[in-house]
C-alpha positions in Angstrom: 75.2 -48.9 -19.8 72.6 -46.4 -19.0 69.1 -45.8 -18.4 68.4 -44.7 -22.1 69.6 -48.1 -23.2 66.6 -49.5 -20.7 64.3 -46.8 -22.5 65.0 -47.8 -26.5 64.7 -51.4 -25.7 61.3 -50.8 -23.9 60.4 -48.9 -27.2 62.1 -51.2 -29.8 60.2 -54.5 -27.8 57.1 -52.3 -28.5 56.5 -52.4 -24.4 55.5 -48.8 -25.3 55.3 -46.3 -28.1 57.7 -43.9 -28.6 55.8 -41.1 -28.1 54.1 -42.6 -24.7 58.5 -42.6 -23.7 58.5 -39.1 -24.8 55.6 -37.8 -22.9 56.9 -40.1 -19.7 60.5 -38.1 -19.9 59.2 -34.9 -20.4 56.6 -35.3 -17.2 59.6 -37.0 -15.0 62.1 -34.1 -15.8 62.6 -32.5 -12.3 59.9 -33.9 -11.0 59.1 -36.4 -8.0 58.7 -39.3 -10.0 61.4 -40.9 -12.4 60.4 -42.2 -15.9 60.0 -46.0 -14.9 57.4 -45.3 -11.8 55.6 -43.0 -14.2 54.9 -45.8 -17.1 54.0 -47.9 -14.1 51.7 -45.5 -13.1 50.0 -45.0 -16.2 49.5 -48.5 -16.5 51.7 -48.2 -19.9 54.4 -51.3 -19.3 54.1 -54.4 -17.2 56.3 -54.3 -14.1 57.8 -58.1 -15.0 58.3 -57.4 -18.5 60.8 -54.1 -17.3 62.4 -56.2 -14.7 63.2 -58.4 -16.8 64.9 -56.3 -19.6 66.5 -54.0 -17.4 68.6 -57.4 -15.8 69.2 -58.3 -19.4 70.4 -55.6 -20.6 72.6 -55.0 -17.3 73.7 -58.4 -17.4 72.4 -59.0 -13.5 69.9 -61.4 -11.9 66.4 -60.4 -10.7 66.2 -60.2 -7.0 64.3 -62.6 -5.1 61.2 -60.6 -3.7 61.9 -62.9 -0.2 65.4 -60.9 -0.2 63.6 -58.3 0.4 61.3 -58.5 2.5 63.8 -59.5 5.0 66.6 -57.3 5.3 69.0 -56.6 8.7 69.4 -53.8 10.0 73.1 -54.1 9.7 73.0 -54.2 5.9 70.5 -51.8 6.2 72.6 -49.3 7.6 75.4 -49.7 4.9 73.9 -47.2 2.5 72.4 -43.4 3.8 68.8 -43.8 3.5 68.5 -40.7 2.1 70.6 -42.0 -1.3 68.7 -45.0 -1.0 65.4 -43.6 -1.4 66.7 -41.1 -4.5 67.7 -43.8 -6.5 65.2 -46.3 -5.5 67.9 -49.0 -4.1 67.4 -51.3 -1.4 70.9 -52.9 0.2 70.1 -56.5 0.2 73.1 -57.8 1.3 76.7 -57.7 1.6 78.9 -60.4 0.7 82.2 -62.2 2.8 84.8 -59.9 0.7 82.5 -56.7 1.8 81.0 -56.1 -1.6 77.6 -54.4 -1.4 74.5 -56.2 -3.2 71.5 -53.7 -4.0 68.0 -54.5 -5.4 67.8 -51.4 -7.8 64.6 -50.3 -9.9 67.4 -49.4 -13.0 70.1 -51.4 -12.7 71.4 -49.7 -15.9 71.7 -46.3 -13.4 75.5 -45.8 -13.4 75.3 -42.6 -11.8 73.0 -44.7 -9.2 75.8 -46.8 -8.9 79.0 -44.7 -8.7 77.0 -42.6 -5.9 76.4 -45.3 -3.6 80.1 -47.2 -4.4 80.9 -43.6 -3.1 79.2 -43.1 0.0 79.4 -46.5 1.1 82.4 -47.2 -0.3 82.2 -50.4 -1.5 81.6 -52.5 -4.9 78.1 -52.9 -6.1 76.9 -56.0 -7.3 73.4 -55.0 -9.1 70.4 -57.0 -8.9 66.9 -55.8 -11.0 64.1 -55.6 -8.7 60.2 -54.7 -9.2 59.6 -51.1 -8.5 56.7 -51.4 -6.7 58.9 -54.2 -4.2 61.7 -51.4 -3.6 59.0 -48.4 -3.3 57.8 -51.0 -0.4 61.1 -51.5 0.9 61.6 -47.8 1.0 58.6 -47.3 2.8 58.8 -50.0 5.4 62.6 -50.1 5.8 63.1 -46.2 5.9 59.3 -44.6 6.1 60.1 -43.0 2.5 56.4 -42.8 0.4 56.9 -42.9 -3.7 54.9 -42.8 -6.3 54.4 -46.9 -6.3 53.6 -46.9 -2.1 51.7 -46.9 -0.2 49.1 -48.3 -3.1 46.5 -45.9 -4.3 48.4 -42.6 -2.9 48.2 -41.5 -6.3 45.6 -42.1 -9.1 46.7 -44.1 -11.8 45.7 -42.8 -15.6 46.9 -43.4 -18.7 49.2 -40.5 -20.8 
């Protein structure tokens, strides 16, 4: 499972051309915003419609947006802030046997994943979540700003 599994679906679902992916990948590539926040950006994919093949093709549920928005510090705490915000998870919870759920903008990230199994050390358990409801997160929780928050930091055109 990967990202570019996300990225060909969004394509073959004609949620974007081709060459509007291409363009998004080549402008992402080392820079400050990854591929997803870009099309979102742009205007060039509905934020649902991702959500809702990137938990498909993961095999996860969508998070509850009320998860969210009300997170304890203690689970908080669980994963360095600074991972958080550069993968664009949000620790939602952790569960009786101590596994770790996160609210992630790609849930198809493995690298996202084995990162934060390794800093925390614990099991993930995935959960697709709107970007623009983890760049909030990020922001209130941990004071990051992204491309998606605070709204309007960045002017929104299409590629």
């Amino acid at each position: 499972m990967s990202s570019t599994q996300l990225q060909t679906i969004l394509v073959d679902q004609r949620l974007v051309t081709s060459d509007q992916m291409k363009y998004t990948l080549e402008a992402a590539g080392g820079g400050e915003f990854t591929w997803l926040e870009l099309l979102l950006l742009w205007n060039l994919v509905e934020e649902q419609h991702v959500v809702n093949h990137a938990g498909a093709i993961a095999k996860v549920p969508c998070c509850e947006l009320a998860r969210i928005s009300h997170i304890p510090h203690q689970v908080l705490a669980v994963v360095p802030p600074d991972i958080a915000i550069e993968h664009r998870v949000v620790p939602i919870g952790v569960e009786p046997d101590g596994d770790l759920r996160l609210a992630m903008v790609d849930p198809t990230d493995e690298a996202a994943v084995e990162e934060v199994e390794f800093f925390c050390d614990r099991r993930i358990l995935r959960e697709a979540a709107p970007a623009t409801a983890v760049a909030w997160a990020l922001h209130h929780y941990y004071g990051a700003s992204s491309a998606l928050w605070p709204p309007g930091q960045y002017e929104r055109s299409v590629a």
